[in-house]
C-alpha positions as CSV (number, residue, x, y, z in Angstrom):
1,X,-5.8,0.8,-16.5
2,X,-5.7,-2.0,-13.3
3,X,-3.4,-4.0,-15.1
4,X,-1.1,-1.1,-15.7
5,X,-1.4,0.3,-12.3
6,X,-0.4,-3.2,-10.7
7,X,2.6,-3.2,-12.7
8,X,3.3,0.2,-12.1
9,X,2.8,-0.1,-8.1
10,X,4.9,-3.2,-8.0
11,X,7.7,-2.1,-9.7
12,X,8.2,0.7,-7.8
13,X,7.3,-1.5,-4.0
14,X,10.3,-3.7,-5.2
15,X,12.4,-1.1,-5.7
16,X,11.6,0.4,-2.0
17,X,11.0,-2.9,-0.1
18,X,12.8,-5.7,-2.6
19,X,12.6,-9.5,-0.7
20,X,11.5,-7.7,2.5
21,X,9.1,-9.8,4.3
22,X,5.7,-8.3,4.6
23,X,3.0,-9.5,7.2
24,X,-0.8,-8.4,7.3
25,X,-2.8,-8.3,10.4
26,X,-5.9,-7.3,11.8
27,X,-6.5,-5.9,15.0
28,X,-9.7,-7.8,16.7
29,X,-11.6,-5.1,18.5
30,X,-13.7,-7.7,19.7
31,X,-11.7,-9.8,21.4
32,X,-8.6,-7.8,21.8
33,X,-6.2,-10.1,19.6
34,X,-4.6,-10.1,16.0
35,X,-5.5,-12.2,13.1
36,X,-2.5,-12.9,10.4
37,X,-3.6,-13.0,6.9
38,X,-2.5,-15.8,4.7
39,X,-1.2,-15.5,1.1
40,X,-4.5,-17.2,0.4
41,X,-6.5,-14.3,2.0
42,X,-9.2,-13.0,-0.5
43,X,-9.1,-9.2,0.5
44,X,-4.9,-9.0,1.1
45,X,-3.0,-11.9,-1.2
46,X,-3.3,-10.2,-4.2
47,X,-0.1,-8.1,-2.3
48,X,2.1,-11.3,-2.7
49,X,0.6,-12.5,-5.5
50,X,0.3,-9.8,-8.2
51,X,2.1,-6.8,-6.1
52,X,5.2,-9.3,-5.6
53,X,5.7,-8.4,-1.9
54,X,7.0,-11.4,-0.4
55,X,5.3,-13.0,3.0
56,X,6.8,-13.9,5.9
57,X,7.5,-17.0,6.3
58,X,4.3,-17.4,8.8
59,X,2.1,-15.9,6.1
60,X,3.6,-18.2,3.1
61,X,3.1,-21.5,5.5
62,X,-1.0,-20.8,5.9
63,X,-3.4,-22.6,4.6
64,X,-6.1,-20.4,6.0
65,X,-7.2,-17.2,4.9
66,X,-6.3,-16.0,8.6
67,X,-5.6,-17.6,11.9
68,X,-5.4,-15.7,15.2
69,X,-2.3,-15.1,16.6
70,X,-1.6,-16.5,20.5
71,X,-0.3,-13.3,22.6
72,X,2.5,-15.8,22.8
73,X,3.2,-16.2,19.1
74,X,3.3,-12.4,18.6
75,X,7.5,-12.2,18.8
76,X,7.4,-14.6,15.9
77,X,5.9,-12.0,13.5
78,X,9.3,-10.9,12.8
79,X,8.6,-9.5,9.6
80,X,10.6,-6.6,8.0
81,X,6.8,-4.2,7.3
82,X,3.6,-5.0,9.3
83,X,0.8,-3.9,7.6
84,X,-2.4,-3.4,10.4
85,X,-6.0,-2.1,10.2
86,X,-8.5,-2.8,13.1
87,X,-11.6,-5.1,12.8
88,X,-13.9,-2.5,13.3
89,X,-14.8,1.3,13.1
90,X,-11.5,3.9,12.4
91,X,-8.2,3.7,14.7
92,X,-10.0,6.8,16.8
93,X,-12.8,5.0,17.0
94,X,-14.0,4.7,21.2
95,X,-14.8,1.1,20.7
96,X,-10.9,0.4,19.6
97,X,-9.5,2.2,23.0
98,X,-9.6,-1.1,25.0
99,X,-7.5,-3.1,21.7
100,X,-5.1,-0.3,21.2
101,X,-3.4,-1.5,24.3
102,X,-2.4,-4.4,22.5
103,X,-0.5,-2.2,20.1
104,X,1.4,-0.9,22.9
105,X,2.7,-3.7,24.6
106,X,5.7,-5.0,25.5
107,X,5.7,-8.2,22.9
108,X,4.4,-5.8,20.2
109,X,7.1,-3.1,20.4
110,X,10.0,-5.9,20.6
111,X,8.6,-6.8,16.7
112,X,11.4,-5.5,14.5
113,X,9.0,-3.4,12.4
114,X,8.1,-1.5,15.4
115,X,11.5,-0.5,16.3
116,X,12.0,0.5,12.6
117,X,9.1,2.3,12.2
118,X,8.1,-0.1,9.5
119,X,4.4,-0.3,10.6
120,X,1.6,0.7,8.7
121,X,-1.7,1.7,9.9
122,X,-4.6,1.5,7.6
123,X,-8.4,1.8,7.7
124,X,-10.2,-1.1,7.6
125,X,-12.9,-0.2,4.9
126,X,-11.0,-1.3,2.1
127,X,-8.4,-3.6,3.5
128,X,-11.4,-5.9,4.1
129,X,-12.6,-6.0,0.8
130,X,-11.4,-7.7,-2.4
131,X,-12.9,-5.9,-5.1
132,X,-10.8,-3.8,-7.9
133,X,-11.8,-0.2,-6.6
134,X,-10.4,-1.5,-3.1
135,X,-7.3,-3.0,-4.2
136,X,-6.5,0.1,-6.1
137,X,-7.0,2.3,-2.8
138,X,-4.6,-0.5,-1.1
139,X,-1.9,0.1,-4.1
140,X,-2.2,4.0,-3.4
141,X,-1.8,3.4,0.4
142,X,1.2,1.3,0.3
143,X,2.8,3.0,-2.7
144,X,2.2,6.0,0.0
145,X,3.6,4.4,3.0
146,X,6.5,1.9,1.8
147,X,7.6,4.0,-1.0
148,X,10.4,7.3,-0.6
């Protein structure tokens, strides 16, 4: 059933999205920053890898699983769909307040996903997770989100 629903979902994302590029960040409540994750990335490069999405060019270059992105490198993640979740807690979460600003800055909402409302905001629970149960929630939300 998996198997079948992975083909299923990624026929139907490269019909909506086709060679799009496709990043995947995190939102560090900590420290207020994002971290990009790599094709190599345990919990999201099954996306690339068995959903077919194709990764930005910064994503496909990493040899991490994740690397944090400089404020100043944030106009380079000019990829067509952003996908984001936040390191901690839920997006309403009290904690998150302070690292939402970061969402609303000026370097975020030049990104060209921003201005085409090609952003996706999902909850962290299982976005940081590899397992099958979580990957199938992750086909269900981006089947949701990137597909008419």
């Amino acid at each position: 059933a998996y198997e079948g629903k992975i083909a299923d979902a990624k026929a139907k994302l490269q019909e909506a999205v086709g060679s799009e590029s496709v990043a995947v960040v995190r939102l560090n409540i900590s420290d207020n920053t994002l971290a990009l994750f790599g094709i190599k990335n345990r919990f999201t490069g099954f996306i690339y890898s068995e959903l077919g999405l194709t990764p930005h060019p910064l994503v496909s270059e990493m040899e991490e699983y994740q690397e944090i992105l400089s404020e100043e490198a944030i106009p380079e993640l000019d990829a067509d769909h952003i996908i984001v979740f936040p390191s901690n807690g839920e997006w309403s979460s009290p904690e998150n307040k302070e690292a939402l600003k970061l969402l609303d800055s000026k370097l975020w909402k030049s990104l060209p996903a921003v201005k085409n409302n090609k952003v996706y905001m999902m909850e962290r629970s299982h976005w940081q997770s590899g397992a099958i149960t979580a990957n199938s929630m992750k086909m269900d939300d981006l089947l949701e989100k990137m597909t008419p």
